[in-house]
C-alpha positions in Angstrom: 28.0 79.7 45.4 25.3 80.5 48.0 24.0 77.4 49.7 26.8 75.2 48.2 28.5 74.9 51.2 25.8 73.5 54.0 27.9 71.0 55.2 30.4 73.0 56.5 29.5 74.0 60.3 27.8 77.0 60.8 30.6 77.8 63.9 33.0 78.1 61.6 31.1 80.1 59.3 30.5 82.1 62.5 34.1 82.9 62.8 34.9 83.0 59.1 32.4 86.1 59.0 34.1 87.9 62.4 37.5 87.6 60.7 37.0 89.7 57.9 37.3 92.6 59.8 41.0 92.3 60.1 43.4 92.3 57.6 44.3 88.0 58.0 44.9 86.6 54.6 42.1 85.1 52.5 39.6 85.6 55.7 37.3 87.8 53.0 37.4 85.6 50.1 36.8 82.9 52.4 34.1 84.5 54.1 32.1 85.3 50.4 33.1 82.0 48.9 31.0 80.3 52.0 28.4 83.0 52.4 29.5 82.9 56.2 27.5 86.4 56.7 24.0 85.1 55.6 24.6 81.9 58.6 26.4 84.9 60.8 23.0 87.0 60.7 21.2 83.7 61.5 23.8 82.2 64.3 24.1 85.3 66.5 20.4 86.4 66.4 19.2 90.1 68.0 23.2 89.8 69.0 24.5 90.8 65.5 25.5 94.3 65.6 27.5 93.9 69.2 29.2 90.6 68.7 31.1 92.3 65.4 32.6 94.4 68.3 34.3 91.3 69.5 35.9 90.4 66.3 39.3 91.3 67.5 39.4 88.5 70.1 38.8 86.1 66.9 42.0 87.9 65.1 44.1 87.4 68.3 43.5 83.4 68.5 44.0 83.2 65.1 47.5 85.1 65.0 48.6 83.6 68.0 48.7 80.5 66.4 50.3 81.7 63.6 53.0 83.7 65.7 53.9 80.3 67.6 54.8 78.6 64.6 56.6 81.4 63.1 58.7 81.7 66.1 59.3 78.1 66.5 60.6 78.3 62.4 57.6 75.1 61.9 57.2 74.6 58.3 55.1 71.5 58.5 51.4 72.0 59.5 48.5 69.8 60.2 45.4 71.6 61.0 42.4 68.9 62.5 39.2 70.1 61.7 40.7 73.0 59.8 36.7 74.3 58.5 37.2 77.4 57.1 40.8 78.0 58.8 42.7 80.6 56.0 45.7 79.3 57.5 46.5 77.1 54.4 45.7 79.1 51.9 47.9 81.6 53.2 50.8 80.2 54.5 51.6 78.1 51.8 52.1 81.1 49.6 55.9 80.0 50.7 56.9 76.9 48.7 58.7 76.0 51.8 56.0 75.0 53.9 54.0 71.8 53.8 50.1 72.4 55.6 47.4 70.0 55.4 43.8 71.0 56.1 41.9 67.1 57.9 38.2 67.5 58.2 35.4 64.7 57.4 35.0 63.8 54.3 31.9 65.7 52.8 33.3 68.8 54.7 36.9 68.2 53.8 35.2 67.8 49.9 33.3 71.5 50.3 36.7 72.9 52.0 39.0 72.3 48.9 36.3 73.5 46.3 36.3 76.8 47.7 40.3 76.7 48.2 40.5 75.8 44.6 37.8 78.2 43.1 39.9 81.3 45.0 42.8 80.0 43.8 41.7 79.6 39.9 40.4 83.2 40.2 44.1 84.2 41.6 45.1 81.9 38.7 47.4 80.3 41.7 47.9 77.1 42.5 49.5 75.4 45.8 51.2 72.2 45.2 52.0 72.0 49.2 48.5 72.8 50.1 46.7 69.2 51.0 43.1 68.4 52.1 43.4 65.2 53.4 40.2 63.4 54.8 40.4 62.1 59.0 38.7 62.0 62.1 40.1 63.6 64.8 39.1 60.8 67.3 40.4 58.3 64.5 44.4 57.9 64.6 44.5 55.3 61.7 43.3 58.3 59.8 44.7 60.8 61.2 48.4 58.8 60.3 47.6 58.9 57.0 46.8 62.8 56.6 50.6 62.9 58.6 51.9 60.5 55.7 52.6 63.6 53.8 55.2 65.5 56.1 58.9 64.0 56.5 60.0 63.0 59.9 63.2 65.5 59.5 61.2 68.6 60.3 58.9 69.8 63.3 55.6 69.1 62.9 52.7 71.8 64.2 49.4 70.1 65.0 46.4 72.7 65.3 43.2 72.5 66.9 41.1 75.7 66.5 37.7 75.7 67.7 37.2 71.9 67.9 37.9 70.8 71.9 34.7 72.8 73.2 32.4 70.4 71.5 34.1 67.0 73.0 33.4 66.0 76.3 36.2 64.8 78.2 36.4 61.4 77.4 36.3 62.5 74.0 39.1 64.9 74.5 41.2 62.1 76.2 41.2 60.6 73.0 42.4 63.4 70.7 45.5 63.9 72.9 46.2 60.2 72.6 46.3 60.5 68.7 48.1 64.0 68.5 50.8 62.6 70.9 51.2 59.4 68.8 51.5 61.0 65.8 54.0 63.6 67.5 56.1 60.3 68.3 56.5 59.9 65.0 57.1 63.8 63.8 58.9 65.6 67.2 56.8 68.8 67.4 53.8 70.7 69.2 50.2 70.6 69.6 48.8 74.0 69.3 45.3 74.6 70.8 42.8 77.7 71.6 40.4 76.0 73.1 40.9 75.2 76.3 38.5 77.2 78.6 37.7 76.9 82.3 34.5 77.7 84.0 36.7 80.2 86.0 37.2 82.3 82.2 33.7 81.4 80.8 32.4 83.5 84.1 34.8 86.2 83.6 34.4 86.2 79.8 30.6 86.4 80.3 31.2 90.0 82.5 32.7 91.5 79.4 30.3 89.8 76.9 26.9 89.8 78.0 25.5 88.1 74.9 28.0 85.3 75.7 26.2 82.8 77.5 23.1 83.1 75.2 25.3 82.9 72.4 26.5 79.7 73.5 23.1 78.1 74.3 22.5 79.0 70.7 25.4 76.8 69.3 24.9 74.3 71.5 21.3 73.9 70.5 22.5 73.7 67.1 25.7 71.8 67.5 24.4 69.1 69.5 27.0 69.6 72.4 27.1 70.8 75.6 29.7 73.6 75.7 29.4 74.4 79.4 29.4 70.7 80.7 33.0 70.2 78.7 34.8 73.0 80.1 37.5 72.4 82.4 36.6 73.5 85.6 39.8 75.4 86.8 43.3 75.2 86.0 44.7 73.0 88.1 42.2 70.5 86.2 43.6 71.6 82.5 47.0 70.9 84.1 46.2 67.5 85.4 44.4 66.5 82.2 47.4 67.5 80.2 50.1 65.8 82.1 47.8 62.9 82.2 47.7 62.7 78.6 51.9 62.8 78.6 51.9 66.9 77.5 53.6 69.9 79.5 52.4 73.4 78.7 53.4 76.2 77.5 50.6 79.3 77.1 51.2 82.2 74.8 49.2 85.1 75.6 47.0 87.2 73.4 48.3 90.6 75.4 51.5 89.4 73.4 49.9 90.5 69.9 46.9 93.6 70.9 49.4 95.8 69.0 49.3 93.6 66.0 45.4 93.3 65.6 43.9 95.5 63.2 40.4 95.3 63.8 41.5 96.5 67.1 43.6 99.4 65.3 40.8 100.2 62.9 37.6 101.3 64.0 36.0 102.1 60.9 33.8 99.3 60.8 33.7 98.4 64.3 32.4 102.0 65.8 34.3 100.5 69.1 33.8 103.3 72.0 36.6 103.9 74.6 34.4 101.2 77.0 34.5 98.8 74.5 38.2 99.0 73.4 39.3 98.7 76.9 36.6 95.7 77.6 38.4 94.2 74.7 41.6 94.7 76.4 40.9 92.6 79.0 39.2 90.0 77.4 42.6 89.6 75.7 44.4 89.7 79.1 42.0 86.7 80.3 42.9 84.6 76.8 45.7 82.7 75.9 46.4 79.8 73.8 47.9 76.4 74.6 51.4 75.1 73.4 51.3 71.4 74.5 54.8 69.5 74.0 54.9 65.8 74.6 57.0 64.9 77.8 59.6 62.7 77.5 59.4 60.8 80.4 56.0 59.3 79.5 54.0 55.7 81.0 50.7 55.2 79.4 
């Protein structure tokens, strides 16, 4: 299937590529079906061989998010801009849970091929798994992708790896949409990707490819990643209470036992310097559990 899927962003090929290191469901059929290692060689440049060594931070913000809705006992799942996200593929292995991947449409079109084609070779199939096509800064769409859940249940809305490319005004927007539709389906937003300048700085101590990694997806992204961080926190607190959401943050020091590329360092070749680099990283990183307030005025 090489080439077939050059819509799909080559960021989240990027990450598709880093996950296969750990043992997260479908990451390596995922990873094959997109060819995510040919665009991983290409995307991280003279960087290759150390960035691998980061891959557990990728696992940790992956299983955080999937440890918050275990622990909340969320069984409806909408994942915005869901890209190569296993998530679906995985989780609704349990009849019980309703996920639906959104993405644009020739995107969202490339994203269910390759779900289907690992499916037919597991000969598997996944009634509750839905592709449904919207635009995160579109609510009329983004309504109709949430047509599918009941209002009964808790809804879980993800974003993974899509905030760093909006700028503010633009991120203003998506927490509008994600609180209407949570109006409608009582639940919580779900987000990695809220980073301050304060983090980026620290971040870029442990990482030292870091900031030349970002110029490099900004270049081909067409967004300025540094310009739409937050500066501190007390600014990611004010935007978020703004936008009618109080926060909760779940730590990825919360799940270093339970990452296996961190546990197995077979493939990795991580040194006693890089492991506890790693572990600090991790001590830096959380992600975001927004819950609507309900005392609210627009």
């Amino acid at each position: 299937m090489k080439g077939a899927y050059e819509k799909i962003s080559p960021t989240a090929k990027f990450v598709a590529y880093l996950r296969t290191f750990s043992n997260i469901p479908f990451a390596k059929e995922i990873s094959e079906e997109s060819g995510a290692e040919r665009t991983y060689q290409e995307l991280a440049g003279e960087s290759k061989e150390s960035l691998i060594r980061f891959s557990p931070y990728w696992e940790a913000r992956y299983k955080a998010t999937d440890r918050i809705i275990m622990q909340r006992g969320i069984t409806q799942i909408l994942e915005v801009a869901a890209g190569l996200s296993p998530r679906g593929l995985a989780m609704t292995a349990d009849p019980d849970v309703i996920y639906a991947a959104t993405d644009l449409p020739e995107i969202l079109e490339q994203e269910k091929a390759m779900a289907e084609a690992i499916l037919s070779r597991l000969n598997s199939s996944r009634p509750n798994l839905h592709f449904e096509t919207a635009n995160a800064l579109d609510l009329e769409s983004l309504l109709r992708a949430s047509s599918i859940f009941t209002a009964d249940r808790p809804l879980a809305i993800i974003t993974e790896g899509l905030l760093p490319y909006f700028n503010r005004e633009e991120e203003a927007m998506l927490a509008k949409n994600i609180r209407d539709i949570l109006s409608r389906y009582h639940g919580v937003w779900i987000t990695s990707d809220v980073h301050t300048k304060q983090y980026r700085e620290m971040a870029s101590r442990l990482d030292g490819n870091l900031r030349q990694r970002q110029d490099r997806i900004s270049s081909s992204t067409g967004s300025n990643i540094e310009s739409n961080l937050f500066m501190d926190e007390n600014e990611v607190q004010e935007f978020f209470h703004k936008a009618g959401f109080q926060i909760e943050e779940y730590p990825y020091s919360n799940i270093t036992h339970d990452l296996t590329s961190l546990r197995n360092n077979v493939f990795l070749e991580l040194t006693q310097k890089d492991v506890e680099r790693m572990l600090e990283l991790l001590s830096l990183s959380r992600t975001l559990i927004l819950v609507p307030r309900t005392t609210f005025s627009r």
